[in-house]
DRENMI-158717 format. One line per 8 residues: for each residue x, y, z of C-alpha. Coordinates in steps of 0.02 Angstrom, whole numbers. Each point is the difference from the previous one (the first is absolute). Layout:
<recs>
X,Y,Z; ...
</recs>
This chain:
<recs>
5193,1786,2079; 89,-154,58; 128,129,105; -156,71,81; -75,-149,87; 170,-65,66; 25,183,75; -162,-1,56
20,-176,79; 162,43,81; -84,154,88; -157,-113,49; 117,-144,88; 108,160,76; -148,31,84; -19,-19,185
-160,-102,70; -38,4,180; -10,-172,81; -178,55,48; -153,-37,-115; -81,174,0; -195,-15,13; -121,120,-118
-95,117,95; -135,117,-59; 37,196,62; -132,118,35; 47,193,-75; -119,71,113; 82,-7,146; 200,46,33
3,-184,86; -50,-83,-172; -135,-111,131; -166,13,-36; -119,105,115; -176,1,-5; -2,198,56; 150,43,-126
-154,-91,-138; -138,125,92; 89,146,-9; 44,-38,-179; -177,-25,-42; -47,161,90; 123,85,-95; -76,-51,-163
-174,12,40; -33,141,126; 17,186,-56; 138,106,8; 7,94,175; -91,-125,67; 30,2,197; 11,-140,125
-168,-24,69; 31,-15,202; -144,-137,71; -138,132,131; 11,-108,158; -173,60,46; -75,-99,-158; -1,-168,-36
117,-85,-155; -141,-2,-124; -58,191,31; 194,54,-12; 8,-104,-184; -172,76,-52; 69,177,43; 158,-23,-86
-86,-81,-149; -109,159,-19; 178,107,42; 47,-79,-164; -178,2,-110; 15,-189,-7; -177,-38,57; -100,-93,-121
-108,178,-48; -74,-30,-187; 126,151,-46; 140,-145,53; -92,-130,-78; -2,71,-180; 189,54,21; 21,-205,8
-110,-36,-135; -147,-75,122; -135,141,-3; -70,112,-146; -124,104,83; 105,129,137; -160,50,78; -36,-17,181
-92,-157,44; -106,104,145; -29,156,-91; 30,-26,-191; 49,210,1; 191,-18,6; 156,-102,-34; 23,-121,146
178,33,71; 60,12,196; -31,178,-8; -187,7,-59; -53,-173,140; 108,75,147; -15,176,-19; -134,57,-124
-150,-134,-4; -160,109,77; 5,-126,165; 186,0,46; -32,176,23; -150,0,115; 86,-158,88; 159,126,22
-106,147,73; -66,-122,130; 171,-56,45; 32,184,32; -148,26,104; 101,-161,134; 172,72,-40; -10,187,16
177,17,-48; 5,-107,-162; 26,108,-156; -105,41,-139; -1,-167,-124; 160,8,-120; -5,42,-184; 106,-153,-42
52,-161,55; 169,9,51; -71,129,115; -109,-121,45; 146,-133,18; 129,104,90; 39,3,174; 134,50,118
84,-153,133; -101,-8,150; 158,38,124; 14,180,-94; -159,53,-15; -134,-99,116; -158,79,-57; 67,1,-203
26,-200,28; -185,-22,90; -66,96,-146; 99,-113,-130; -72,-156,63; -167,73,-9; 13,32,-163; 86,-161,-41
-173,-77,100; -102,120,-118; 87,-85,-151; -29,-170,58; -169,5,43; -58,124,-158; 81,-119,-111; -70,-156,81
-194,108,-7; 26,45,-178; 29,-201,-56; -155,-39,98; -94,111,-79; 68,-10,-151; 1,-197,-13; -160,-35,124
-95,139,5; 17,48,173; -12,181,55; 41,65,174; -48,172,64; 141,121,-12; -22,5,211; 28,-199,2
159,31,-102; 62,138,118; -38,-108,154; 81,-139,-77; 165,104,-37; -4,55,171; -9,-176,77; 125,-80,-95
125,139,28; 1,-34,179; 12,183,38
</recs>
C-alpha cells in the first residue's frame, strides 16, 4: 500500500499545471455553444410539452397578437373547455356550461353549439364565397400564407376573428349572463375583421 501512494504521488507532482487559475463555469447541453439561450430553453419545453407533429404556427398579419394565440391555442385543444379542465384534475362535470347536452371541447363551442352555426350561415350570407362551416377545428384553424393564396389568408383571419369574438361571447354569457343575437355576433365578426 505504502508503494502505491509514493507512485501515485510521483505521477501527481509529474503533473503539469498551467500558470493560469482556471475559473468553473456552468455549461448548458442544450445548445452546441454550451451558453445558455432562452429560445434553445423554449424549444426544449415545446419539445416536451407540445404533441408530436406539431407544426410551427406562422403569426396571420391581418389579426392582432392575442387572436393569433387564441387560434393557435384552439389549433392545439388547450383552451380551458371543461373537457380540458377534468384532464387537469380542475372540473368533474364535462358538460357544456351553455347547453348542458354535450362534452364542452373546441369542437362542440366553435363548430357544433346551435348559435355558432346560425352565426356561420350569416357570415355566409356577407361572404358569398366562404365555405360551408368545418367539421373540426384544425379545419377551422388552418390557413394558407396570405402571399400564396390572397382570398385563403382573408378567409383565415376571419375565422381567426370568428374564434376570438365566439370565445370572448361564450365567457360573457357563460360568466355574466349576457346574450347577443346571433346577427350582433355576425356584425361584430365582420367589423373586427376589417374586411
Amino acid at each position: 500500500m505504502a508503494m502505491d501512494v509514493r507512485v501515485t504521488n510521483a505521477k501527481v507532482q509529474q503533473l503539469k499545471y498551467s500558470s493560469k487559475v482556471n475559473q468553473d463555469r456552468v455549461s448548458w447541453n442544450l445548445e452546441k455553444s454550451g451558453i445558455f439561450t432562452v429560445s434553445s430553453l423554449r424549444r426544449h419545453i415545446d419539445d416536451l410539452t407540445l404533441p408530436v407533429g406539431t407544426q410551427e404556427w406562422n403569426l396571420h398579419r391581418l389579426v392582432p397578437r392575442k387572436v393569433n394565440i387564441l387560434a393557435w391555442r384552439t389549433s392545439l385543444g388547450r383552451l380551458p373547455t371543461k373537457t380540458n379542465l377534468t384532464k387537469r384534475g380542475i372540473a368533474t362535470d364535462l358538460s357544456c356550461s351553455l347547453c348542458n347536452s354535450e362534452d364542452e371541447t373546441e369542437n362542440h363551442l366553435f363548430l357544433q353549439f346551435p348559435i355558432v352555426k346560425e352565426v356561420w350561415n350569416q357570415l355566409q350570407l356577407w361572404w358569398k364565397s366562404l365555405p360551408q362551416l368545418p367539421s373540426n377545428i384544425s379545419d377551422l384553424t388552418k390557413w394558407v400564407e396570405p402571399s400564396t393564396a390572397h382570398n385563403l389568408g382573408l378567409q383565415a383571419a376571419m375565422k381567426f376573428t370568428y374564434i376570438w369574438v365566439m370565445w370572448l361571447h361564450m365567457n360573457k354569457n357563460k360568466h355574466e349572463n349576457i346574450l347577443k343575437s346571433q346577427k350582433n355576433l355576425a356584425s361584430e365578426i365582420q367589423t373586427l375583421s376589417h374586411l
